[in-house]
N, C-alpha and C positions, 0 to 999 in steps of 0.2 A: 624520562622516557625518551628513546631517542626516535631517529625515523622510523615513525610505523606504517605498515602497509595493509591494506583490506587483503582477501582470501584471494583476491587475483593478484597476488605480489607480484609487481612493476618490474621485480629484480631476477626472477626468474624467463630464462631464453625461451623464446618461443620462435616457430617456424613461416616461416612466409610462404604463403602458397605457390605467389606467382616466380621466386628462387630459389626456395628451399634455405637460404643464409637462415643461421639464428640471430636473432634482433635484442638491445639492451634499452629501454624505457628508463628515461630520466623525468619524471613526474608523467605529463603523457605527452611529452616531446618523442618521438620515436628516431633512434639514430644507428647506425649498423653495429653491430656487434664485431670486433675484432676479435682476431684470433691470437694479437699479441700480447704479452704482458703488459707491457705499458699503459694499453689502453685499458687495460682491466683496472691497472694501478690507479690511473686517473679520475677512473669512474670513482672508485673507492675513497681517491681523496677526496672529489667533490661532494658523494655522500657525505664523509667525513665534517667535512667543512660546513654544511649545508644543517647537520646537526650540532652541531657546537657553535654555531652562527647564536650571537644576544640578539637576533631580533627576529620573533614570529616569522615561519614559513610554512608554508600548507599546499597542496592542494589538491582540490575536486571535482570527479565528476561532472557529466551534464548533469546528475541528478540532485547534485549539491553534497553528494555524499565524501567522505575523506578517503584519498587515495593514500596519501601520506603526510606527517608533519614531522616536526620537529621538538626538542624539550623546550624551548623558547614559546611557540605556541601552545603549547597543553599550560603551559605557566598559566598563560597570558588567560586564559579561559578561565582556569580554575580562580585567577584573583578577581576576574571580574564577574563572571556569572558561577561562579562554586560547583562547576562540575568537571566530573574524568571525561574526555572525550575519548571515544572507540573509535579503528578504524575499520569503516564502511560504513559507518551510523552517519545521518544527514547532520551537517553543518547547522543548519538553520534550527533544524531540531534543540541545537542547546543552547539558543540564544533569546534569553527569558524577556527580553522587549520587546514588545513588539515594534517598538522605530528601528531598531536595528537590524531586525531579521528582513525588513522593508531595503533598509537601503544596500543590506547585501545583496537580497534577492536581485535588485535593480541593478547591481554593477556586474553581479555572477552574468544576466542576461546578457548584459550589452556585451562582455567576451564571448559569452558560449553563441549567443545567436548571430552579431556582427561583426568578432573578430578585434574587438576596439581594447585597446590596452587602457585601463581604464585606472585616473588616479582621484582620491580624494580626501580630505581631512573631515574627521568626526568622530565625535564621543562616542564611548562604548561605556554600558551600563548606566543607574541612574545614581544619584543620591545615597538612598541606602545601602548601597554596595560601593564597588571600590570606580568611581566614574573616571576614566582615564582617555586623552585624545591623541589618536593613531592619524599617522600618514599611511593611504592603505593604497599600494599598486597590483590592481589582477591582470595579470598578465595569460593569453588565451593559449592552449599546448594545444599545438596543430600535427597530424598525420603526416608525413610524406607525399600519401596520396593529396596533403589539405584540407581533411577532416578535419574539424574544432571537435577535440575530446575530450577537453576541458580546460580547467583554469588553475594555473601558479598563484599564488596570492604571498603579498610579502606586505607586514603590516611596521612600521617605527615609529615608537615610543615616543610623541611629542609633547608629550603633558607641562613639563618644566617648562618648555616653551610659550606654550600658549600662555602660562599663568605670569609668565614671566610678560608677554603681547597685552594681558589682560591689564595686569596693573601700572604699563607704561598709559595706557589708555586712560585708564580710571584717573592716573596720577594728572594727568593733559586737560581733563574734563576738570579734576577739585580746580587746576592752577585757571582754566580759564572761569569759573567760580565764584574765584578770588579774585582776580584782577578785574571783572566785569560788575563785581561789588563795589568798588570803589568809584569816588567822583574823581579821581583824577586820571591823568590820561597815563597808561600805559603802553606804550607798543614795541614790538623786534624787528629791527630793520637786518638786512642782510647787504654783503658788499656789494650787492647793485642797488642799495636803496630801496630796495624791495621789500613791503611791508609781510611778515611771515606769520605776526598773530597782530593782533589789535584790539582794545578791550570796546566794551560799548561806549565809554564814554567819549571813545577819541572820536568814533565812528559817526556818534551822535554832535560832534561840535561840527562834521561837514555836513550834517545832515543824509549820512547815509549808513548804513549796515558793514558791521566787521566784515561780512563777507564782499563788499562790495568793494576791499581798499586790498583783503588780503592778495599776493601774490603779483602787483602792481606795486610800480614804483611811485615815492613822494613827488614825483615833478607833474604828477598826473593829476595832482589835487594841489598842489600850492606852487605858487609863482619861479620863475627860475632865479628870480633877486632871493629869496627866502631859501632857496637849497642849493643856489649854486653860491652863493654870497653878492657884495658891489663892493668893493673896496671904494670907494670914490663916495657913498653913501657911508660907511663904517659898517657897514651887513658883514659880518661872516659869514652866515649861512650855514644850515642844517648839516651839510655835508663836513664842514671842516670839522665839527665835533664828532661824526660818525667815525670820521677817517683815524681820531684820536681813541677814542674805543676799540677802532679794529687794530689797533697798535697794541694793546693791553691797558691801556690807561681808563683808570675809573673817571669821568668827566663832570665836573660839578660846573652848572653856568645858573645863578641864584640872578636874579633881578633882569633876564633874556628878556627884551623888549623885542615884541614881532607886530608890525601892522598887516591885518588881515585884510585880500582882497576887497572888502566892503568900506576899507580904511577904517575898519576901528583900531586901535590901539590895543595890546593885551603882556601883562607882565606875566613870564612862568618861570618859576623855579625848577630848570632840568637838569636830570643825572642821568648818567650813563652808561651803564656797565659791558664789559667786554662778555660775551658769553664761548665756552671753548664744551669741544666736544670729547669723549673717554681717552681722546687721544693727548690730549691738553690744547688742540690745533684752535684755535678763534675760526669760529665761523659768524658770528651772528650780535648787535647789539642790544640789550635791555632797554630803553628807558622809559623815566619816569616822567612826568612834567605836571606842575601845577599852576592853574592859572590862580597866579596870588593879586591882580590888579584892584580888585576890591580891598583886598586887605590896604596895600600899597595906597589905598586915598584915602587911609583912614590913619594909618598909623606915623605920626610927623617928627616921629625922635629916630635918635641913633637907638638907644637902647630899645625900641619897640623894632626896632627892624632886625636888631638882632636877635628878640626873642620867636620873633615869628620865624626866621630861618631855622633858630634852633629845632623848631616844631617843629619845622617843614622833615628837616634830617631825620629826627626821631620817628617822623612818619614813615620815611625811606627806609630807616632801618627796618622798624618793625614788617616793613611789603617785603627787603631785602630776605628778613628772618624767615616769614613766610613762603619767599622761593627756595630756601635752603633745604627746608622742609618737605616740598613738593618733591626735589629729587631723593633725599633719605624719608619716605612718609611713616617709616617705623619709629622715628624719634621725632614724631610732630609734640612740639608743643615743651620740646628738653630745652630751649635756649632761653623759654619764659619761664620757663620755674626756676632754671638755675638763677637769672636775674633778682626773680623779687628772692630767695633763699640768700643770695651774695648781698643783694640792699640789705636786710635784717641782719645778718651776722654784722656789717661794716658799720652802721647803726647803734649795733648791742656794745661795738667797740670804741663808740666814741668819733670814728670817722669825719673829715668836714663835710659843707654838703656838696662841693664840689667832684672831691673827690667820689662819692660816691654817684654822683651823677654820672661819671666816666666810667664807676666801674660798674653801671645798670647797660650804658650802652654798650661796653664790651661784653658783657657776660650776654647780649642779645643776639648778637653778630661772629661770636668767639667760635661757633663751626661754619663759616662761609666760607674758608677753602674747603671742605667735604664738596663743595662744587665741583672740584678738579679729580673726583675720587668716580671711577664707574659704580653706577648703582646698585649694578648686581653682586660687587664687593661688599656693599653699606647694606643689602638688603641678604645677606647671605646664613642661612641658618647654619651654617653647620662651623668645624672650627676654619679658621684662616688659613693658608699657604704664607709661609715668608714672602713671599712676593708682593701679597695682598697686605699682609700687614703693613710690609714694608709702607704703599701706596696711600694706606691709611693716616699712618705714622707724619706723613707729607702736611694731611692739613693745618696742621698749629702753624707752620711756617707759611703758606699758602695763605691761611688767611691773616699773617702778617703781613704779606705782601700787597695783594688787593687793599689793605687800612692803608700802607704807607703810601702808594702809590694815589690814594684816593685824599693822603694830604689831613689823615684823621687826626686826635693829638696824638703825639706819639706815646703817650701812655696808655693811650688804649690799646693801641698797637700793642705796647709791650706786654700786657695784661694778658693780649689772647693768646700772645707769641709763646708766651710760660705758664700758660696754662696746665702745662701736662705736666709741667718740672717736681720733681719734688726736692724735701729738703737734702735725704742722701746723696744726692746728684744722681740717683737712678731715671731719673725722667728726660723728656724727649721735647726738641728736638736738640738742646746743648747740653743737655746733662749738668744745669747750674744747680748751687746749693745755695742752701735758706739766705747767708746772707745778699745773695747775688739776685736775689729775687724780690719783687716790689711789692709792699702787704698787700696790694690787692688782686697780685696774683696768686698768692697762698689761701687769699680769701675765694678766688673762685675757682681753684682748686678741689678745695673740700667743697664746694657747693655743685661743684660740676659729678664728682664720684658720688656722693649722698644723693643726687639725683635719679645719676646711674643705677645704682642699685635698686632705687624704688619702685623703679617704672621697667617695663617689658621690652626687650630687645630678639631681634625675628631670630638669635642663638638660644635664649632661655624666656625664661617667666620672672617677674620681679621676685625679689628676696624679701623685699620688707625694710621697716622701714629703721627695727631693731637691728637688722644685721648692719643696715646702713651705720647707724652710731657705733657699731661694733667695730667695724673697720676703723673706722676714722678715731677711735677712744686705743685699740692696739698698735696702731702707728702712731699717733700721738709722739712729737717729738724726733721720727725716725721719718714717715715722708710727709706728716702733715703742721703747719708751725701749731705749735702749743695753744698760744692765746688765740686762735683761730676754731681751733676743735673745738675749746671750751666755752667759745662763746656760741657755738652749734649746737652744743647741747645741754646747754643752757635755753636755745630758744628752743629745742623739741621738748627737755624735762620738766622746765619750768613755766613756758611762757603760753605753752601750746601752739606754738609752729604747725602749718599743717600747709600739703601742696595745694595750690586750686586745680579742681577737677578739669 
């Protein structure tokens, strides 16, 4: 339907009393009628335009009723409340909510009685119909004499938006959740030192509230010997680690001795993470910290102090894995199942335990470059642009970058780095083949796609867990190593393999 007009069509000339000119109505803007072509042309295109426009336009009467619209808005109706709209039939008339026929009524006033151009964002329809949320501007058509004779209404489609607002929000609230779960301290400094989130427990060792530190800097709460350093004491201070993080370096300082205002003494295990924003820019650091001072009086070897560090990492990783997750929340929970899936195949293989030790924590940590990937990419239903792939295709290198620079073994590293490789050399990002590749990268390979397929991705619905051995039993050999499949499906046929919920 294109612009419709009520029984006193807009488009037909009419005479002025007090000239005699014929006059041409553009909704109920009133403007002089030319006698040239041009101007006729013009009017024509802007009709033109004005019905072919993708975004809702209308408008009406004082009495709410439709003067004209557009195919865009008769759409817009019929998907959300299922009816034809007529021209001169009241607007309000076909709008089955009563919240909605409220808050137009409310805006239709404020133009037609005040004059006010009037903007707003809200849902249209409920639940059981099609609920979609509009930026709606009424704009008031005034007389020449200065009459208000009605109202322009021009509505845009923001629904992607919002849901898109919605779940950055949702995603903000699980991650502070999580971090405020834990005993140890987490918080995000920015390059002024300024505290940006803070979990409860950092909050609760000054004795005050996350909200009491956020958006203040650390020299407000601890000593300037503690964050600026004392070289003449051996302090480095808070700052010169920050400074390393905001350079891109992952920062590991394990056995940080800080004496606290009160003079106690206190050991913490901190790391450091660089955090960057869709653009790759760093704006912001992560860290971690645990006060391990109790442990530290109890444990009097070398080997207990390296097992307790080891813990300390695997703690990090797994907090690390958890923020990975935060920013892709559609594949929450893929980096733990690929893990215990890659421990049992490497296991079923005879593996030592070392080796698999290394290859549980890479397979925990092996999407932390997706950090570098925009979310609306990773979160995107529909199919990819080469572009987007492309930017995807980035994280196996990405998060070899952040292991190597963070100083991990380098076989973990390499582990995550070839994680996509297959044995044709059709995979990403070097296109190496099987023998260029290290078994416990062929091992979480197949444990990374067998996952894939089992579980829901925001493009499809899982496949199963049949189709999963299916793939991986038809490449067999071609992208997957042999003794690897087989011992996969050996622990689904035989052993009864199964993911945890």
């Amino acid at each position: 339907m294109g612009i419709s007009n009520s029984k006193n069509d807009l488009n037909k000339p009419s005479k002025s009393a007090a000239t005699g000119r014929g006059k041409k109505t553009i909704g109920k803007i009133a403007v002089p009628q030319s006698t040239t072509a041009n101007t006729e042309n013009q009017y024509n295109m802007l009709q033109s335009l004005i019905d072919s426009a993708n975004i809702p336009i209308f408008s009406v009467d004082s009495d709410y009723s439709y003067i004209s619209f557009n195919k865009s808005h008769a759409s817009m109706m019929k998907s959300i409340y299922g009816v034809d709209i007529q021209p001169g039939n009241c607007l309000l008339d076909y709008m089955t909510m009563q919240a909605d026929r409220e808050k137009a009524r409310v805006n239709l006033d404020r133009a037609l009685l005040k004059g006010e151009r009037v903007i707003e964002e809200a849902y249209l329809g409920d639940e059981s119909l099609s609920r979609l949320y509009f930026e709606i501007f009424y704009i008031p058509t005034i007389s020449p004499a200065g009459e208000i004779k009605g109202v322009l209404v021009l509505a845009r489609d923001i629904t992607r938006r919002k849901q898109a607002e919605e779940s950055i929000l949702n995603s903000k609230l699980l991650l502070q959740s999580v971090i405020d779960a834990t005993p140890d301290f987490i918080y995000v400094k920015d390059f002024e030192h300024r505290f940006i989130l803070v979990n409860r427990s950092f909050a609760k060792s000054q004795n005050l509230s996350p909200q009491d530190m956020i958006g203040r800097p650390d020299t407000d709460f601890f000593s300037e010997e503690l964050c600026l350093g004392n070289p003449g004491k051996g302090v480095a201070g808070f700052h010169a680690d920050d400074l390393q993080a905001f350079q891109g370096h992952l920062v590991q300082n394990p056995g940080n001795i800080v004496t606290w205002a009160d003079g106690s003494r206190h050991i913490y295990d901190t790391y450091k993470i660089p955090l960057t924003d869709q653009s790759g820019k760093i704006y912001a650091a992560i860290v971690f910290s645990r006060d391990s001072t109790e442990r530290q009086r109890v444990e009097d070897s070398v080997e207990a102090t390296r097992n307790a560090s080891q813990r300390t990492l695997l703690s990090v990783i797994d907090t690390i894995a958890k923020v990975v997750e935060m920013h892709d929340p559609h594949t929450a929970g893929h980096q733990q199942r690929v893990a215990a899936l890659a421990a049992a195949i490497a296991r079923e293989m005879k593996l030592d335990d070392s080796r698999i030790e290394n290859l549980i924590i890479a397979a925990k940590i092996h999407d932390i470059g997706k950090m570098y990937v925009p979310t609306d990419i990773l979160s995107k239903p529909g199919k990819l642009t080469d572009i987007e792939l492309s930017m995807i295709i980035t994280h196996a290198q990405g998060s070899y970058d952040i292991l190597w620079k963070a100083e991990f073994p380098k076989q973990v590293a390499l582990m995550v780095l070839q994680h996509h490789e297959r044995l044709d050399g059709s995979g990403y990002p070097n296109e190496l083949k099987g023998e260029q590749m290290l078994t416990e990268s062929k091992i979480l390979a197949v444990a990374d796609v067998v996952e894939a397929i089992v579980s829901n991705r925001p493009y499809r619905l899982a496949f199963g867990i049949d189709k999963a051995l299916e793939e991986i039993s038809n490449n067999r050999g071609k992208l997957y190593d042999p003794e690897v499949v087989d011992a996969c499906l050996k622990l689904f046929n035989e052993k009864g393999f199964k993911f945890e919920e």
